[in-house]
Phi, psi and omega in degrees: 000135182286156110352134178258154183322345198245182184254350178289158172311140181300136193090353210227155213230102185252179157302134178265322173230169146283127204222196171249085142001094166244349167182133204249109197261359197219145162244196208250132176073031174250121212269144175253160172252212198259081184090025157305070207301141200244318213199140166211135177215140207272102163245124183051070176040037168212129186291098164264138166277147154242127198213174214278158181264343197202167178281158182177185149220150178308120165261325192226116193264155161212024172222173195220148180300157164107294234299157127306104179238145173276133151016032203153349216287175152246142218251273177270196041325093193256153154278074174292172200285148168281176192164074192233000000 
């Protein structure tokens, strides 16, 4: 099995640039599917989605509309579905 690419914490979900919070879609013990916008955030006057890598549920939101988040920050926490 590969490793995964990215560097966040298992489950969790960060700013890919530094942007703005601009609408937060999700609450916390709310079940997702698989490419779900989860967060959209506005960088250099353009809207990236965040959207869940898997079906799951939310455990932790940590950003708020409005908010400034930096590169890395972390944004959500998901908890994925079991599926064995």
């Amino acid at each position: 099995a590969e490793a995964d690419a990215s560097h966040s914490h298992q489950g969790g979900l960060s700013a890919p640039m530094n942007g703005s919070i601009v609408r937060v879609l999700v609450t916390p013990g709310q079940a997702v599917e698989a490419g779900a916008q989860l967060v959209v955030l506005e960088a250099m006057k353009m809207e990236h989605s965040i959207r869940a890598p898997q079906a799951g549920t939310v455990k932790a939101v940590y950003c708020q509309e409005g908010e400034m988040v930096s590169e890395g920050a972390a944004l959500v926490e998901l908890e994925a579905s079991a599926q064995n």
